[in-house]
C-alpha positions in Angstrom: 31.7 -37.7 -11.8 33.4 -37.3 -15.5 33.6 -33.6 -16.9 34.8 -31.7 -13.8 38.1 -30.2 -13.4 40.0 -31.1 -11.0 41.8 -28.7 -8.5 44.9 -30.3 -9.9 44.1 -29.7 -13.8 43.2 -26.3 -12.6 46.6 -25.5 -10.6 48.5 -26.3 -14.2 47.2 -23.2 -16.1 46.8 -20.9 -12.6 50.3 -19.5 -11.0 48.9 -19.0 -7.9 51.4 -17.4 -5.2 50.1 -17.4 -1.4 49.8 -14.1 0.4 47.1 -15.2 2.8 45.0 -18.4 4.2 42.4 -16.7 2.1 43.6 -14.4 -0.2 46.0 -14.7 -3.0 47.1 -12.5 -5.9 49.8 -13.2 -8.7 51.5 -11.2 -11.6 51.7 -12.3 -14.9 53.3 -11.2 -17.7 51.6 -10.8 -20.7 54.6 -10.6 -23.8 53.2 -8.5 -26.7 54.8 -7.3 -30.2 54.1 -3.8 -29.4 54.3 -3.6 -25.4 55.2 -5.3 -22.4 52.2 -5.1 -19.5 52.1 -6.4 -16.1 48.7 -7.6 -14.9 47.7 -8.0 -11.6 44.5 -10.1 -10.9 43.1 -11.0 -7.5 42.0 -14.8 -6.8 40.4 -16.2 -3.8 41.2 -20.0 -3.7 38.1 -21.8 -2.2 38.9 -24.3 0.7 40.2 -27.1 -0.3 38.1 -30.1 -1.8 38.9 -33.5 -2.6 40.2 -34.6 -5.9 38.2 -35.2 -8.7 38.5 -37.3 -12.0 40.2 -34.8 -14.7 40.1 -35.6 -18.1 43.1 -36.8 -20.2 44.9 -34.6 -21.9 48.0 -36.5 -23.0 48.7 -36.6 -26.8 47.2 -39.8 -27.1 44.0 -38.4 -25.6 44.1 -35.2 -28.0 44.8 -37.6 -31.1 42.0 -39.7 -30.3 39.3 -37.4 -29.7 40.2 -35.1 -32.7 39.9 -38.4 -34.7 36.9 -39.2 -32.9 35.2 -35.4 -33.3 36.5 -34.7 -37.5 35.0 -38.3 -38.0 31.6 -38.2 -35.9 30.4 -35.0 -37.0 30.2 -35.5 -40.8 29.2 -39.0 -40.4 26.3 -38.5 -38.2 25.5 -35.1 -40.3 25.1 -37.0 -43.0 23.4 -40.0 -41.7 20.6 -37.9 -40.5 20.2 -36.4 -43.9 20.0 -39.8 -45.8 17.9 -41.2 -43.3 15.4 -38.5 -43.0 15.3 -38.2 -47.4 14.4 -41.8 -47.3 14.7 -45.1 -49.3 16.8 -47.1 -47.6 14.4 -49.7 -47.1 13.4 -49.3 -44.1 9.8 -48.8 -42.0 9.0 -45.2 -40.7 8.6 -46.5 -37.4 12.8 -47.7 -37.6 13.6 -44.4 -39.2 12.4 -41.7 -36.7 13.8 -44.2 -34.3 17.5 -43.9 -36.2 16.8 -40.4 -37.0 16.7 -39.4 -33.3 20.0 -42.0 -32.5 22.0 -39.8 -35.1 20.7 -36.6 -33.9 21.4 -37.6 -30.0 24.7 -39.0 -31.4 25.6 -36.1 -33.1 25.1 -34.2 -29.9 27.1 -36.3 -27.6 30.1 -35.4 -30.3 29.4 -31.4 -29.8 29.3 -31.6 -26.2 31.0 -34.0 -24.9 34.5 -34.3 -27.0 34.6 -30.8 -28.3 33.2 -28.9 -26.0 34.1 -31.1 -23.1 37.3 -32.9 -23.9 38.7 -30.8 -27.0 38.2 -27.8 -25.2 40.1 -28.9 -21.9 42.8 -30.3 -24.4 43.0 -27.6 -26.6 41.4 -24.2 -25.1 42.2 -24.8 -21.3 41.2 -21.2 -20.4 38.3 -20.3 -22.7 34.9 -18.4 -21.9 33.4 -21.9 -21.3 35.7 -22.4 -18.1 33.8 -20.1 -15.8 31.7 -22.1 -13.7 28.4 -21.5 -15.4 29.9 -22.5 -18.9 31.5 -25.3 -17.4 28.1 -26.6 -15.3 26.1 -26.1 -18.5 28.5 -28.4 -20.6 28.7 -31.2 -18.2 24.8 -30.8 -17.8 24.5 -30.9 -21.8 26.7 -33.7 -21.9 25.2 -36.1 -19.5 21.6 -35.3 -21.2 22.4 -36.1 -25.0 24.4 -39.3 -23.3 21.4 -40.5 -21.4 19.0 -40.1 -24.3 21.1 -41.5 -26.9 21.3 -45.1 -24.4 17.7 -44.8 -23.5 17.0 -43.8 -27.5 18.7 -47.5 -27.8 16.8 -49.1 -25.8 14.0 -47.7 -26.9 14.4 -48.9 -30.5 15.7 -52.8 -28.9 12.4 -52.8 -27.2 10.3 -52.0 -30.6 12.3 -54.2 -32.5 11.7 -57.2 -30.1 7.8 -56.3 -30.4 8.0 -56.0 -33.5 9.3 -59.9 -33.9 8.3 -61.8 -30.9 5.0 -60.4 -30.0 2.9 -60.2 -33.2 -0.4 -59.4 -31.6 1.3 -56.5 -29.3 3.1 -55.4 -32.9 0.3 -54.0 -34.6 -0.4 -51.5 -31.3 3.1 -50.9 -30.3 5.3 -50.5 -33.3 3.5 -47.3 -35.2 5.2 -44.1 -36.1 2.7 -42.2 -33.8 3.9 -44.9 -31.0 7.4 -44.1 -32.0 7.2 -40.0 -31.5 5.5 -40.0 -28.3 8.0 -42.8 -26.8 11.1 -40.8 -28.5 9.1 -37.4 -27.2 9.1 -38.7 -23.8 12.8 -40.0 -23.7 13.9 -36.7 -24.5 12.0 -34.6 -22.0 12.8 -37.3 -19.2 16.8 -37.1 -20.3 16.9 -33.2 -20.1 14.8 -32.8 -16.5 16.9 -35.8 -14.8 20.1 -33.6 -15.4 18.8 -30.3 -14.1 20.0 -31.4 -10.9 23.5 -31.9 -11.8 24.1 -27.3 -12.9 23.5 -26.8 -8.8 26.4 -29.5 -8.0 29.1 -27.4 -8.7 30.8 -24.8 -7.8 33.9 -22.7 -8.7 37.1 -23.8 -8.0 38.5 -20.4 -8.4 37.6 -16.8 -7.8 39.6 -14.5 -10.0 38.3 -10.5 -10.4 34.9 -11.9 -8.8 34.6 -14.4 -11.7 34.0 -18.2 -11.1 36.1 -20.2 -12.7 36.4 -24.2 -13.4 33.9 -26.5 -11.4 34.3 -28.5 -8.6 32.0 -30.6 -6.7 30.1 -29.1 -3.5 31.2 -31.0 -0.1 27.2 -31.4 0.7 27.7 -34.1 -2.4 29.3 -36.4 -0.6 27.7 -35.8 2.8 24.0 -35.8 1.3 22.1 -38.9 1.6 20.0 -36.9 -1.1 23.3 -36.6 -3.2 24.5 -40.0 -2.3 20.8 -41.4 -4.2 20.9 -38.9 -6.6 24.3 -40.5 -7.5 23.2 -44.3 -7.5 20.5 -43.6 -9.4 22.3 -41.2 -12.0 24.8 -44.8 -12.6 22.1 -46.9 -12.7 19.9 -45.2 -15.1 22.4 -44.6 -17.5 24.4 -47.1 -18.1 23.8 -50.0 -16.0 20.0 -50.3 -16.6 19.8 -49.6 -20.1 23.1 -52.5 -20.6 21.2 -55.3 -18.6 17.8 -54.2 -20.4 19.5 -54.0 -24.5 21.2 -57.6 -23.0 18.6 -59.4 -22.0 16.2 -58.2 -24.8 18.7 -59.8 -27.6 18.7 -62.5 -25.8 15.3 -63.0 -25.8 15.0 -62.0 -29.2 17.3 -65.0 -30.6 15.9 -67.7 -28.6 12.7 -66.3 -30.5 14.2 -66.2 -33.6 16.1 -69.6 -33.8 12.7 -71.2 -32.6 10.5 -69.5 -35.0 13.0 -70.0 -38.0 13.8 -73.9 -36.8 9.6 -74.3 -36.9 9.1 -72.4 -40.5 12.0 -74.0 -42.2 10.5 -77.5 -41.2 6.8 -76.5 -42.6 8.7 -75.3 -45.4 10.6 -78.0 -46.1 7.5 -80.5 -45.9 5.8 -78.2 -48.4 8.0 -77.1 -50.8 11.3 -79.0 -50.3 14.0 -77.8 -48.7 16.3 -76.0 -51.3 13.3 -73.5 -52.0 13.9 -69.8 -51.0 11.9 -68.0 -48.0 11.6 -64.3 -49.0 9.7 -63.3 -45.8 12.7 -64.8 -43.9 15.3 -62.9 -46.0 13.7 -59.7 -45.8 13.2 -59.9 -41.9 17.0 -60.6 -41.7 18.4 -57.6 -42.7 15.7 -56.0 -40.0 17.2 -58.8 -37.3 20.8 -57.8 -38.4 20.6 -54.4 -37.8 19.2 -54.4 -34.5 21.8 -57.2 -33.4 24.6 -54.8 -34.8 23.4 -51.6 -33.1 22.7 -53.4 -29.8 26.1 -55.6 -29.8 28.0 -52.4 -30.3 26.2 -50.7 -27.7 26.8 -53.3 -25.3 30.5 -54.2 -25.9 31.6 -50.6 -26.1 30.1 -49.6 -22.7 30.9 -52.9 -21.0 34.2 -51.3 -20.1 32.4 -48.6 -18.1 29.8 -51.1 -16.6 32.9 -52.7 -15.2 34.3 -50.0 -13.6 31.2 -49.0 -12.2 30.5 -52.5 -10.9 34.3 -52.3 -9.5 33.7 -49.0 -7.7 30.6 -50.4 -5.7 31.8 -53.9 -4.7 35.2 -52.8 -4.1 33.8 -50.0 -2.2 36.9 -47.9 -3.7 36.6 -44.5 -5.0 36.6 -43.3 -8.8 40.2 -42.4 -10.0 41.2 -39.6 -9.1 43.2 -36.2 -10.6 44.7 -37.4 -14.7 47.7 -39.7 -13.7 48.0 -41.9 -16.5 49.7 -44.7 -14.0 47.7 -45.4 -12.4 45.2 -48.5 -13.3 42.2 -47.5 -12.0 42.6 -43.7 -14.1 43.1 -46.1 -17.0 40.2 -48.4 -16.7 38.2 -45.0 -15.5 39.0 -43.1 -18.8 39.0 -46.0 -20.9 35.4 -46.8 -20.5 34.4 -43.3 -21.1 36.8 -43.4 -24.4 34.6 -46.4 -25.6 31.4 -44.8 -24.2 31.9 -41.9 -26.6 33.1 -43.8 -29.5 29.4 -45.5 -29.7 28.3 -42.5 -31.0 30.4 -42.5 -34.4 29.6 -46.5 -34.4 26.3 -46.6 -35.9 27.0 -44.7 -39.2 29.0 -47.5 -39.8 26.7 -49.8 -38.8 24.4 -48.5 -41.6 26.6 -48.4 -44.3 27.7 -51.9 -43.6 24.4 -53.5 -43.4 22.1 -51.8 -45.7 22.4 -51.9 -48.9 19.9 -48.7 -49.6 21.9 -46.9 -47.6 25.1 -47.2 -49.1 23.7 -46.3 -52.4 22.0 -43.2 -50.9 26.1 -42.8 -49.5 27.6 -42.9 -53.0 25.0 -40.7 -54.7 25.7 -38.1 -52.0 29.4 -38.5 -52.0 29.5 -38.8 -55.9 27.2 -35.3 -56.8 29.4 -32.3 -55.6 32.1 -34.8 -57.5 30.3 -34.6 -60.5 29.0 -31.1 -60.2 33.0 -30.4 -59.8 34.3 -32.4 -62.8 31.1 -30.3 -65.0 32.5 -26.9 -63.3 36.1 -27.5 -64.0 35.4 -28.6 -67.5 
């Protein structure tokens, strides 16, 4: 399960020296301008528990997601704003739909790079390595990743509706539609991760604090746990891949037979050089979806794979953070790519509608202005 520390990751910022099976104590010193102070702590190493997938924190890992965090915070900040002013062209129904995406987006960012991996990187002993700070951020992270996929789907499944099923279209794809399914994806994404705080526990005991998490033994013996943990992977991503997948596909066949039928009608009627307008303005809607959707499905097909490796191969998730070892780098590659979906859409936006990347330069080019008017 991604997020948790290892006992290994935790042994390189612990000097821990053995005085009993049970009990252990160590001195450090702590070097300061004024004083030099010795302080003793006592620690209580819980029995030992098997390995655990720690998260990279090489300098390639610590480039990429402070790339990944100083770029996907501003970007989705300010997608949500120009989305939620308006104008860009597009029905309410899409934009509470790529309101929410942002916002979930957004939230995936905060929790799980900065909090998750920028903190581990960066702050390796910080108040949010205690056990309940650590359980909380994992929690927080799986919940904004799950509702971001399922916010996806969500939005595939209301764009296929909207364009293959024209008498379903006129029930289905309404704003009110839209808020309670976006309403109910939310809840759903929250409660399904409640479980997951009463996994862990700590992997340390120092001065009768928890610190780090680690997963309880009754995880792996549970048959509860065991389902719990099958159905965790194939909710999110397996379920939501297949689902986007086979929606597009079904949404092209639709859309080369409809267009192959209306350009023959048109051609009969008005000659073939003549412009469709109805067909121009639906593909910039048909665009859109196929450019959020493809990136959502070849940036998690990495993960998907190593999922569908672990279960046929019968072969556990990597293990500890060594960066030799194939399976580590297929492991943490997936989850790189998984995260970087969330910066992807912004991009997506201001590459495909034009609306929106006029709303972009307006908001880029007014504090410019206001500063030229200042400095003059």
């Amino acid at each position: 399960m991604p997020g948790v520390e290892s006992l290994e990751y935790c042994n390189q910022h612990f000097v821990v020296i053995q005085v009993n099976c049970h009990f252990r104590e160590y001195n450090r010193v702590n070097k300061d301008v004024r004083k030099r102070r010795y302080l003793t702590l006592h620690l209580i190493r819980l029995p030992f528990r098997r390995k655990m997938h720690a998260p990279g924190n090489g300098p390639v890992f610590a480039i990429y997601y402070s790339l990944l965090a100083s770029f996907g915070v501003p970007a989705n900040l300010v997608t949500i704003v120009i989305l939620s002013i308006g104008g860009c062209g597009l029905s309410k129904c899409i934009t509470r739909y790529l309101v929410l995406m942002a916002v979930t987006d957004f939230l995936v960012i905060i929790n799980a790079v900065i909090l998750s991996r920028l903190r581990a990187i960066y702050f390796p002993v910080s108040l949010l390595s205690v056990t309940p700070g650590c359980s909380l951020v994992i929690v927080l992270s799986w919940a904004s990743k799950d509702t971001s996929s399922w916010l996806t789907v969500a939005f595939t499944f209301d764009r296929f509706i909207a364009i293959c099923c024209q008498r379903l279209k006129l029930r289905y794809c309404r704003e009110r539609i839209a808020n309670i399914v976006m309403c109910a994806i939310c809840v759903v994404g929250c409660l399904k991760n409640v479980p997951t705080y009463f996994v862990y526990e700590p992997a340390y005991i120092i001065d009768d604090v928890p610190w780090y998490c680690t997963i309880k033994d009754v995880y792996y013996t549970s048959i509860a746990w065991r389902v719990s943990d099958w159905f965790d992977r194939i909710i999110n991503p397996f379920f939501p891949f297949v689902s986007i997948f086979l929606l597009n596909i079904l949404t092209v066949r639709h859309i080369l037979s409809a267009s192959g039928v209306r350009r023959r009608l048109r051609a009969q009627s008005t000659g073939p050089k003549q412009r469709d307008p109805e067909m121009e303005s639906r593909r910039k809607s048909i665009i859109l979806l196929m450019a959020i959707s493809g990136s959502f499905l070849l940036l998690r097909l990495t993960y998907v794979v190593n999922f569908l490796y672990v279960q046929f191969t019968r072969n556990n998730y990597a293990s500890g953070s060594n960066s030799n070892d194939p399976r580590f780098i297929l492991q943490e590659s997936g989850y790189m790519l998984e995260l970087l979906s969330s910066c992807t859409n912004s991009c997506i936006y201001a590459g495909t509608q034009t609306k929106f990347r006029e709303q972009l330069k307006n908001a880029i080019q007014s504090p410019l202005k206001e500063i030229r008017k200042w400095l003059k």
